[in-house]
C-alpha positions in Angstrom: 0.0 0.0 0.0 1.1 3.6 -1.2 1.9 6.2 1.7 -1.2 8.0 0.3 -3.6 5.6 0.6 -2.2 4.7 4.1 -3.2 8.5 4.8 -6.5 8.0 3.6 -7.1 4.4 5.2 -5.4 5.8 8.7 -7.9 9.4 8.6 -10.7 6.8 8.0 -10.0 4.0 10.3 -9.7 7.2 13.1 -12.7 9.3 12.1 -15.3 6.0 11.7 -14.5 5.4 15.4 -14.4 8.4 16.7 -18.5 8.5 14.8 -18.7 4.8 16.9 -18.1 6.6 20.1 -20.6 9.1 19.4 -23.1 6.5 19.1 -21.7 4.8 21.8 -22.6 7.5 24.1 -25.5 8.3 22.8 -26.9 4.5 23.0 -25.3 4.3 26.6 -27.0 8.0 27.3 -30.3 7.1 26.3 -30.4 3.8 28.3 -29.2 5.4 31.5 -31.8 7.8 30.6 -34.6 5.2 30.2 -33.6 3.7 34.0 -34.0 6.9 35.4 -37.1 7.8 33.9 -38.6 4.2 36.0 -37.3 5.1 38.6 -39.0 8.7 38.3 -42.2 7.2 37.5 -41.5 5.1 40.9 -41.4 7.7 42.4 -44.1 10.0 40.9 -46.7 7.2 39.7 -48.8 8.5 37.5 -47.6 12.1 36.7 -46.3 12.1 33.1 -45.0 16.3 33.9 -43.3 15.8 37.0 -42.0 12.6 35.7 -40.6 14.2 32.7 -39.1 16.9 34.7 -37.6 14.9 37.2 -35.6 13.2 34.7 -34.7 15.8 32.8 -33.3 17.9 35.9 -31.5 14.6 37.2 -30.0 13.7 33.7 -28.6 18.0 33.0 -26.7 17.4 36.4 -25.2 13.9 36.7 -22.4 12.6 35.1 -22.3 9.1 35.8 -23.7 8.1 32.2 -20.1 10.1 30.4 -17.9 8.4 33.2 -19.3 5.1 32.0 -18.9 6.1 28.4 -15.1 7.3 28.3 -14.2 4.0 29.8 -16.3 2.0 26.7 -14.7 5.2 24.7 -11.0 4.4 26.0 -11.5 0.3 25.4 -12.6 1.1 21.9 -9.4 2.7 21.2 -7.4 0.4 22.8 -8.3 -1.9 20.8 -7.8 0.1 17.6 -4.3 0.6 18.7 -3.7 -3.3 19.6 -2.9 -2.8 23.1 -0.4 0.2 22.2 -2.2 2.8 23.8 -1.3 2.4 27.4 2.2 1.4 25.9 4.3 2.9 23.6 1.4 5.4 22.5 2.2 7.2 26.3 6.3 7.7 25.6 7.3 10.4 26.7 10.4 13.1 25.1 13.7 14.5 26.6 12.3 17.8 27.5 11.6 19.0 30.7 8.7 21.3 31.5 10.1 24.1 33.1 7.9 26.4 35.2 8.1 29.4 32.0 7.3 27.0 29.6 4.3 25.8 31.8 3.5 29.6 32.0 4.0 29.9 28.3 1.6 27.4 28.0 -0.8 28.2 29.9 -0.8 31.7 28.3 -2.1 30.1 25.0 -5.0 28.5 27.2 -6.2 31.8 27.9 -5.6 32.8 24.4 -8.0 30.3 23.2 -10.4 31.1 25.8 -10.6 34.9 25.1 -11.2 33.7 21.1 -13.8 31.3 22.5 -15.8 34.4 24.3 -15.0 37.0 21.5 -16.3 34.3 18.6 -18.9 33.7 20.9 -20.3 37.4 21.0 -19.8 38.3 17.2 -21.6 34.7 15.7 -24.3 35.5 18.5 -24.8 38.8 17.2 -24.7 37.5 13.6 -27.2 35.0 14.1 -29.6 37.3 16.1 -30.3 39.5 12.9 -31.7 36.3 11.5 -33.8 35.8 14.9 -31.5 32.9 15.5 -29.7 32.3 19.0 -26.4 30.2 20.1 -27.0 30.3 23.6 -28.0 26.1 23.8 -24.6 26.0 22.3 -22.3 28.5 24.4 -24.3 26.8 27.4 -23.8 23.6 26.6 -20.1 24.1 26.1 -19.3 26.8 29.1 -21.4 25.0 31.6 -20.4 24.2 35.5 -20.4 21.0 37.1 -23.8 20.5 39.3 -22.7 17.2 40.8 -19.5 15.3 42.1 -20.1 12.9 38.9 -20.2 15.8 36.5 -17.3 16.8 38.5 -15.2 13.8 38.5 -15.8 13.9 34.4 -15.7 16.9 33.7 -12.2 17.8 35.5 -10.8 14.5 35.5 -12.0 11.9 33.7 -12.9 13.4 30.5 -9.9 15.5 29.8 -7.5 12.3 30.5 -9.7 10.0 28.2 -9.8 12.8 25.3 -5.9 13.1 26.1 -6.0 9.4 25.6 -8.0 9.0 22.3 -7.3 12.1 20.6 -3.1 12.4 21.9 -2.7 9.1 22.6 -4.2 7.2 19.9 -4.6 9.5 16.8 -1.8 11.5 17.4 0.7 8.8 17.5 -1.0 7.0 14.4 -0.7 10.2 12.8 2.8 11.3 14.0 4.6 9.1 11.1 3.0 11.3 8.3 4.7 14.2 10.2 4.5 16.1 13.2 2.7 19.3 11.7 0.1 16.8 9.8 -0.5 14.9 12.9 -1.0 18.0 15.1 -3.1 19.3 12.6 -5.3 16.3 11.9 -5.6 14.8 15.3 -6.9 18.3 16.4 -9.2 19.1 13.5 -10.9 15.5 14.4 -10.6 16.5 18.2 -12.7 20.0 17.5 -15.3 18.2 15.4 -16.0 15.7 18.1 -17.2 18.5 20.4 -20.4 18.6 18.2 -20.4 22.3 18.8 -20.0 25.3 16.9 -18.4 27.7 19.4 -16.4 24.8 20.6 -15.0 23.0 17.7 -12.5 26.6 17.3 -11.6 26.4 20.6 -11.2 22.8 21.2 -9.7 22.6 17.6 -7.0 25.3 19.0 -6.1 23.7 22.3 -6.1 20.2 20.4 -2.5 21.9 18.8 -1.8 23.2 22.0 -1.9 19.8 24.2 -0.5 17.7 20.6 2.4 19.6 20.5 3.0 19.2 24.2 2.8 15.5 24.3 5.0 15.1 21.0 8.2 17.5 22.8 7.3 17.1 25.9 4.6 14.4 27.4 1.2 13.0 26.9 1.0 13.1 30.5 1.6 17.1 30.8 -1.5 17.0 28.4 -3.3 16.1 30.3 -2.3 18.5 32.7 -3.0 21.6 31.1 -6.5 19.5 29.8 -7.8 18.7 33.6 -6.2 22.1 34.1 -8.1 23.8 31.9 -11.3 22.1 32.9 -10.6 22.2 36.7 -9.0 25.2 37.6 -9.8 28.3 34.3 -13.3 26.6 33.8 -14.8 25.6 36.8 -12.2 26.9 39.0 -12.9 30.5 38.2 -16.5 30.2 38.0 -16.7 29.1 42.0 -14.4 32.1 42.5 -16.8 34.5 40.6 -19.8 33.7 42.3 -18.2 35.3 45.2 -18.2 38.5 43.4 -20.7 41.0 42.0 -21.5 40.0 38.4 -19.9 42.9 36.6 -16.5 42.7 38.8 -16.7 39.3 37.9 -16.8 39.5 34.3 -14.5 42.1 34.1 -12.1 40.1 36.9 -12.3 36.8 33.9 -12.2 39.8 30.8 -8.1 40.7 32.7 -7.4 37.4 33.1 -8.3 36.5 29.6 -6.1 39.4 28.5 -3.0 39.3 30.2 -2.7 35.8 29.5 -3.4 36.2 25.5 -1.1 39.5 25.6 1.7 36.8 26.9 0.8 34.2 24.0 0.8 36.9 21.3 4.3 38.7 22.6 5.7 34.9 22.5 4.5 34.2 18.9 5.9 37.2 18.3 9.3 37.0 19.6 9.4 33.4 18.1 8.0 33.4 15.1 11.4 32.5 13.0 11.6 29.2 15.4 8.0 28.5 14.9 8.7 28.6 11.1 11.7 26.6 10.8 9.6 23.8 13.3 7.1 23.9 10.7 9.8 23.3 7.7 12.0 20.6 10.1 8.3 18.5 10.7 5.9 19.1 7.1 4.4 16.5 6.0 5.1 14.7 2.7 3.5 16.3 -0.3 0.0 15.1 -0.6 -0.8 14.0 2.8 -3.3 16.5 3.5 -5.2 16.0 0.3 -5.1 12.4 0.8 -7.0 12.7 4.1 -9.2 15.1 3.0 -10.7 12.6 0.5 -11.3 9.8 3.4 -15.0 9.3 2.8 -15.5 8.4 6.6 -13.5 11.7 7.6 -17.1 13.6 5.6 -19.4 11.3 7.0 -18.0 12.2 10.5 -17.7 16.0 9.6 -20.6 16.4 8.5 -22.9 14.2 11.4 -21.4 16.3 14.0 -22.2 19.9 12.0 -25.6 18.4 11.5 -25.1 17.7 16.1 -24.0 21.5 16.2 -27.2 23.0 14.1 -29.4 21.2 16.2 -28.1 23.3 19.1 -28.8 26.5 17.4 -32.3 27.7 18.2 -35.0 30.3 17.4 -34.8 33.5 19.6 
C-alpha cells in the first residue's frame, strides 16, 4: 500500500470510530436515561410532567452516564491501537517542563479562551439579525459541574480519556505522516468531536496546543494543562466569581483573559522565525493533506457532527 492511501485508510479507520463513540454515548446515554425515567415514574406514579421533569433535571446534572462512556470510549481505542495505547502510545520526550514553559503554555489556554468568548459574542450577534440564538450551544459548552459525577468527568475523567484518544491514539497514528500533519489532523478530528459550533474553534485550537505538548514534551503534561483547563480556568474561576458582584466578575475573567493572550501573542511574536523553521523541520510529505481530506469516513463524520451543532442552534 502507497503512503497516500495509508493516509486515507489511517484518517478513516480514526474518524469511523471516533463517529462509533458518538453513538456509543448516545446509546449508553439514552439507556441510562430510560432507567432513570422508572425510577422517576417510581417515584411520581402516575404524573407524566413531574415525571418528565424529574428526569430531565437529574439527567442536565449527573455525570455518571459520560464516566461510563469514556471507559467504553477508551476500550474502543485500545483496541484500535492493539494494546499500544497504554504502551508505547504514552512515551514520553527529553524535555523537561520548566515552570516558564508551563506559563508559556498556559498563556495560549487563555488565548483560546478569550477567542472562545469574542467568537462567541460576534456569531451571537450574527445570528440574532436572522432571529436565531447560540446560547443552547455556548451553554452547553461553558457550563459548570452540578454534581460530584459531573465533576469527576468533567475535570478529571474526560480531559485524561480525550488526552488518551485524541493524543494518545490519533496523534501517535498520525505522527509518522509528520508532526505538523498529525498536530493538525488529530486536532481538526478533536474539534469536530465537540459537536459544537463555538467549541469546535476552541477545542480545535487547544487540540494543537496539548499535541504539540505530548509530542516534545509528554502525553501526561497533556493532560495536565487539559484537567487544568477544565478544573482550575473553567470551573475553578467560575466558583471564584460567584463570590463576586456580576460585573467585577466578568470584568475580573475579561483581565485574566487578556493578560494571558497579551503573553501568547508577545511569544508568537518573539518566536515566530523558530516557529517557522519547526514547521519546515516537521511538514508532512506532499500530498498528505489532500489524501486525508478525501477519506469518505472523515465527511461522514464531519458532517454528522455539523448536522449535532445545528441542532443546538435555536429560534430566539
Amino acid at each position: 500500500m502507497s503512503a497516500n492511501q495509508q493516509v486515507r485508510k489511517d484518517v478513516s479507520l480514526f474518524s469511523a470510530l471516533c463517529l462509533i463513540y458518538v453513538f456509543v454515548v448516545t446509546m449508553i446515554s439514552l439507556i441510562y436515561q430510560t432507567i432513570v425515567t422508572l425510577f422517576q415514574a417510581i417515584r411520581y406514579f402516575g404524573n407524566l410532567e413531574r415525571i418528565q421533569k424529574a428526569t430531565e433535571s437529574f439527567m442536565s446534572r449527573d455525570g455518571s452516564y459520560y464516566l461510563i462512556a469514556v471507559c467504553a470510549g477508551v476500550f474502543i481505542f485500545w483496541l484500535y491501537r492493539d494494546g499500544k495505547l497504554f504502551k508505547s502510545d504514552l512515551r514520553t520526550q527529553k524535555r523537561v517542563m520548566t515552570p516558564k514553559t508551563f506559563g508559556i503554555v498556559l498563556s495560549f489556554l487563555l488565548l483560546g479562551q478569550l477567542g472562545f468568548v469574542l467568537f462567541n459574542q460576534i456569531f451571537e450577534a450574527v445570528l440574532n439579525i436572522f432571529g436565531f440564538s447560540l446560547f443552547k450551544a455556548i451553554e452547553s459548552a461553558s457550563a459548570g459541574s452540578d454534581s460530584v459525577t459531573m465533576f469527576l468527568y468533567a475535570g478529571f475523567f474526560g480531559p485524561v480519556s480525550e488526552e488518551l484518544i485524541f493524543r494518545g491514539a490519533g496523534l501517535r497514528t498520525f505522527e509518522k505522516y509528520g508532526k505538523v500533519f498529525a498536530i493538525l489532523m488529530s486536532s481538526l478530528i478533536f474539534g469536530l468531536f465537540h459537536g459544537n459550533i463555538p467549541q469546535f474553534f476552541f477545542a480545535t485550537f487547544v487540540g494543537i496546543i496539548f499535541s504539540y505538548v505530548t509530542l516534545e514534551y509528554s502525553i501526561l503534561w497533556a493532560m495536565v494543562f487539559h484537567v487544568f483547563n477544565n478544573l482550575v480556568i473553567g470551573d475553578g474561576l467560575t466558583y471564584l466569581y460567584s463570590f463576586l458582584p456580576d460585573d467585577i466578575g466578568g470584568l475580573l475573567h475579561l483581565f485574566i483573559l487578556l493578560v494571558g493572550a497579551s503573553v501568547a501573542v508577545i511569544f508568537l511574536i518573539n518566536n515566530k522565525a523558530d516557529i517557522k523553521m519547526y514547521v519546515q523541520e516537521n511538514r508532512s510529505f506532499t500530498g498528505a493533506y489532500r489524501q486525508a481530506f478525501r477519506s469518505v469516513w472523515f465527511w461522514i463524520f464531519t458532517i454528522f457532527m455539523f448536522l449535532t451543532s445545528l441542532s443546538l442552534i435555536s429560534h430566539l
